[in-house]
C-alpha positions as YAML, in Angstrom:
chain: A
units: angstrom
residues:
- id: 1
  name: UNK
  ca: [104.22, 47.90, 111.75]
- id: 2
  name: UNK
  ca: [102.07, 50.37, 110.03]
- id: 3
  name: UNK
  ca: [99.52, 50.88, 112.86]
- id: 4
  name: UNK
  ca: [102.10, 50.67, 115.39]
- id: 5
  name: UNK
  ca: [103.64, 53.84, 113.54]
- id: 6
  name: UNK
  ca: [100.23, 55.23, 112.66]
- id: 7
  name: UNK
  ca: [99.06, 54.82, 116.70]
- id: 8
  name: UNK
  ca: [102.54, 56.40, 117.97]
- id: 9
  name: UNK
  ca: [101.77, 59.67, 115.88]
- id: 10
  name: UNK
  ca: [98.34, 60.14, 117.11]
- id: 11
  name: UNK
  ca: [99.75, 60.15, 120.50]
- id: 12
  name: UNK
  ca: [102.51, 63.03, 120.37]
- id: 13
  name: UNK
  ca: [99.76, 64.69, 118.08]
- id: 14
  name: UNK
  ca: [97.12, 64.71, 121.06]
- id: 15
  name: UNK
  ca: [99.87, 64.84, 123.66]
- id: 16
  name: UNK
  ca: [101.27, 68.41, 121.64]
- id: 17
  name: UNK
  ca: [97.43, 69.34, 121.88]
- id: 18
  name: UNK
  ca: [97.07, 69.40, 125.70]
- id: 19
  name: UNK
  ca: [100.66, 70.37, 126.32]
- id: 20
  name: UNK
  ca: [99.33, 73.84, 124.35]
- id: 21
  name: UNK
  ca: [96.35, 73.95, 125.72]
- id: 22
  name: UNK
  ca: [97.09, 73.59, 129.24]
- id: 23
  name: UNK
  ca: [99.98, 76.34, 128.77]
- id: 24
  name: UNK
  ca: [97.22, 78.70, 126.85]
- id: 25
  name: UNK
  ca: [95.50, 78.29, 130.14]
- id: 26
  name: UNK
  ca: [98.11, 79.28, 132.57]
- id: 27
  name: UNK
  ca: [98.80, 82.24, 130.65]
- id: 28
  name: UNK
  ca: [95.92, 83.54, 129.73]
- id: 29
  name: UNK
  ca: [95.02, 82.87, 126.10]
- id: 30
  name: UNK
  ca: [93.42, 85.18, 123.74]
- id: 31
  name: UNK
  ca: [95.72, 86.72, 120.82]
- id: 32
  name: UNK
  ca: [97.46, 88.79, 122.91]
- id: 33
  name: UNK
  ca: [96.35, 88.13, 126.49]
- id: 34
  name: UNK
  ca: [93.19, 89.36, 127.37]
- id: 35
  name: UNK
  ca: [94.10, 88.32, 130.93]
- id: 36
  name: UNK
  ca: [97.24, 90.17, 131.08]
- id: 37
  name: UNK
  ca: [97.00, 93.52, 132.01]
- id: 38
  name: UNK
  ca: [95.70, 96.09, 129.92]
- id: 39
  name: UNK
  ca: [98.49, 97.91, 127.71]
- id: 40
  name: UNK
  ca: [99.14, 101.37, 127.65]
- id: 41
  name: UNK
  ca: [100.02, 103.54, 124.67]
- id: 42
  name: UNK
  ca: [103.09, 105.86, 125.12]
- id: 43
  name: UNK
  ca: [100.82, 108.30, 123.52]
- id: 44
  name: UNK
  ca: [102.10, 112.20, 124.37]
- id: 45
  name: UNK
  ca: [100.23, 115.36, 123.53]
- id: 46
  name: UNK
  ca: [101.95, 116.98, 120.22]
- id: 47
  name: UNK
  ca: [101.77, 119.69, 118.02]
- id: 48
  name: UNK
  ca: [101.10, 119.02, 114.37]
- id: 49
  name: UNK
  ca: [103.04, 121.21, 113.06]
- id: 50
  name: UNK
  ca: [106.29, 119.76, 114.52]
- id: 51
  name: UNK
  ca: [105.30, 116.88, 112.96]
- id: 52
  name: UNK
  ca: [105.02, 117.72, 109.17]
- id: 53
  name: UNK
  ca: [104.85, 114.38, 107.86]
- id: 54
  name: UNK
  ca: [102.15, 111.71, 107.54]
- id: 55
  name: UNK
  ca: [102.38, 108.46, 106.69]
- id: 56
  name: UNK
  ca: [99.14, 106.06, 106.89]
- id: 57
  name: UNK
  ca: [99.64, 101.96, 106.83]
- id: 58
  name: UNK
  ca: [96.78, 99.58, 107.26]
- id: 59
  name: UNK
  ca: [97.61, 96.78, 109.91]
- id: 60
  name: UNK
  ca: [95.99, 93.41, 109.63]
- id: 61
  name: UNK
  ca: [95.90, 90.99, 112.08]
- id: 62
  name: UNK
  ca: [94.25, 92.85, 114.99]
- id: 63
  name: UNK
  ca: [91.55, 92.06, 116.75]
- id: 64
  name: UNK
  ca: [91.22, 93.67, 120.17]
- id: 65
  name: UNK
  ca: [92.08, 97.55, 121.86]
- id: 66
  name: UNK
  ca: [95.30, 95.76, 122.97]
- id: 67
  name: UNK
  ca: [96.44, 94.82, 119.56]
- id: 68
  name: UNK
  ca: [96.00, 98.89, 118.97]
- id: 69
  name: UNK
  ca: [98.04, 100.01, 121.56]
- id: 70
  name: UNK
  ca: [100.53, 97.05, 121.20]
- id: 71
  name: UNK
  ca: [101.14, 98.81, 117.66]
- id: 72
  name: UNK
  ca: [100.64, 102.35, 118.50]
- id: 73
  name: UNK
  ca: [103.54, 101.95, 121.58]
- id: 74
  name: UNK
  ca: [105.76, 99.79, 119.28]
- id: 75
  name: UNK
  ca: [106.02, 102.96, 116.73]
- id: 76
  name: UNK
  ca: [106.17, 105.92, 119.48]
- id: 77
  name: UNK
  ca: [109.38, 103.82, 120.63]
- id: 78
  name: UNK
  ca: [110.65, 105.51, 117.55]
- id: 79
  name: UNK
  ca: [112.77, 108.77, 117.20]
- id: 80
  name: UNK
  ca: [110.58, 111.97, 115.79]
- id: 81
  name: UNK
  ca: [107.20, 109.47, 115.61]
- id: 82
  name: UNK
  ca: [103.90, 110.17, 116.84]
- id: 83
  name: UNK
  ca: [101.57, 107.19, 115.71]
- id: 84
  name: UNK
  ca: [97.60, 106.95, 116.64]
- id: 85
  name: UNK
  ca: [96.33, 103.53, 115.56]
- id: 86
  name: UNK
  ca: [92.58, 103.46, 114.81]
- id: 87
  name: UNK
  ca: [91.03, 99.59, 115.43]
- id: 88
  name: UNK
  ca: [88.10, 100.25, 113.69]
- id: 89
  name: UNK
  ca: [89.57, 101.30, 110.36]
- id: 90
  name: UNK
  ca: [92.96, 98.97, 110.81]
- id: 91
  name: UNK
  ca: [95.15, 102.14, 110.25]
- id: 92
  name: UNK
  ca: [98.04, 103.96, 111.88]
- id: 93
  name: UNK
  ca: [98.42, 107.06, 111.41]
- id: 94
  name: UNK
  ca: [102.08, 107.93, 111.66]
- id: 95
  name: UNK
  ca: [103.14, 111.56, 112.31]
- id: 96
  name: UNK
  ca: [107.13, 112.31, 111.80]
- id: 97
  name: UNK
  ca: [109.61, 114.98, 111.66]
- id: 98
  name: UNK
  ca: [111.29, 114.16, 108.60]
- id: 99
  name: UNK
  ca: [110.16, 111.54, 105.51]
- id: 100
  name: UNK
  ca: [109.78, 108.22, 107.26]
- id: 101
  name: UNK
  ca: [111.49, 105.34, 106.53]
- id: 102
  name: UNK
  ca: [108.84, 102.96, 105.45]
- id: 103
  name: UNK
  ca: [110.84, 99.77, 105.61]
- id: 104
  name: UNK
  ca: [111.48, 100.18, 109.23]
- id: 105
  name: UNK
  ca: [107.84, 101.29, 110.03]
- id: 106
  name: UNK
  ca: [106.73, 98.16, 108.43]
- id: 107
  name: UNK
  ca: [109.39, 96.05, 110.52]
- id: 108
  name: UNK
  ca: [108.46, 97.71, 113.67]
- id: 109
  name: UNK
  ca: [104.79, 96.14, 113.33]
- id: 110
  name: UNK
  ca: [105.72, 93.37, 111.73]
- id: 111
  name: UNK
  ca: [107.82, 92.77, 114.99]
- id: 112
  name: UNK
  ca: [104.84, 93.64, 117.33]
- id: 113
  name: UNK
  ca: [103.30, 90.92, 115.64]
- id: 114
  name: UNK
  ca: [101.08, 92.12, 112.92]
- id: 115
  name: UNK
  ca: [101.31, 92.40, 108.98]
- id: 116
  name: UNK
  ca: [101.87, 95.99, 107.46]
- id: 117
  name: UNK
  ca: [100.34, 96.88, 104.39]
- id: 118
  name: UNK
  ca: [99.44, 99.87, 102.56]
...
């Protein structure tokens, strides 16, 4: 009864396996589609002095130019926000208008997918 147990939960295991696989495939795979197409930033021209305040949060997690701009797009979304995201260093740099709230900075990348730190 054991085996027969034992035998049934190799099966879903390897039948979960190829069911992921196969739908990594038709979408594209990669951590956040390098198939799909390429995202663009909602990055605007600004003056610095309209933005007064700077806030800088180190981002784990990413690991291509679209994990950047997934980030850096996810944080312009924001009211009085100008954000640059640097992959090499694993920074934003977040420019606002008044004091930021750092709680909802952190949720907004934590929602794009990535973990906030300082």
């Amino acid at each position: 009864m054991m085996q027969i147990i034992i035998i049934l939960l190799l099966i879903l295991i390897i039948l979960f396996a190829v069911v992921m696989t196969v739908r990594k495939f038709r979408r594209g795979g990669g951590c956040c589609g390098e198939h799909e197409a390429e995202i663009h930033s909602k990055r605007k021209k600004f003056s610095r002095k309209d933005y007064p305040f700077l806030t800088e949060i180190r981002i784990q997690g990413m690991t291509c130019i679209n994990c950047a701009r997934r980030v850096e797009t996810a944080l312009n979304e924001l009211d009085g926000i100008q954000a640059r995201v640097d992959l090499s260093t694993g920074k934003a740099k977040i420019f606002s208008v008044s004091p930021p709230d750092e709680k909802l900075l952190f949720s907004v990348i934590a929602r794009a997918g990535y973990l906030p730190g300082k």
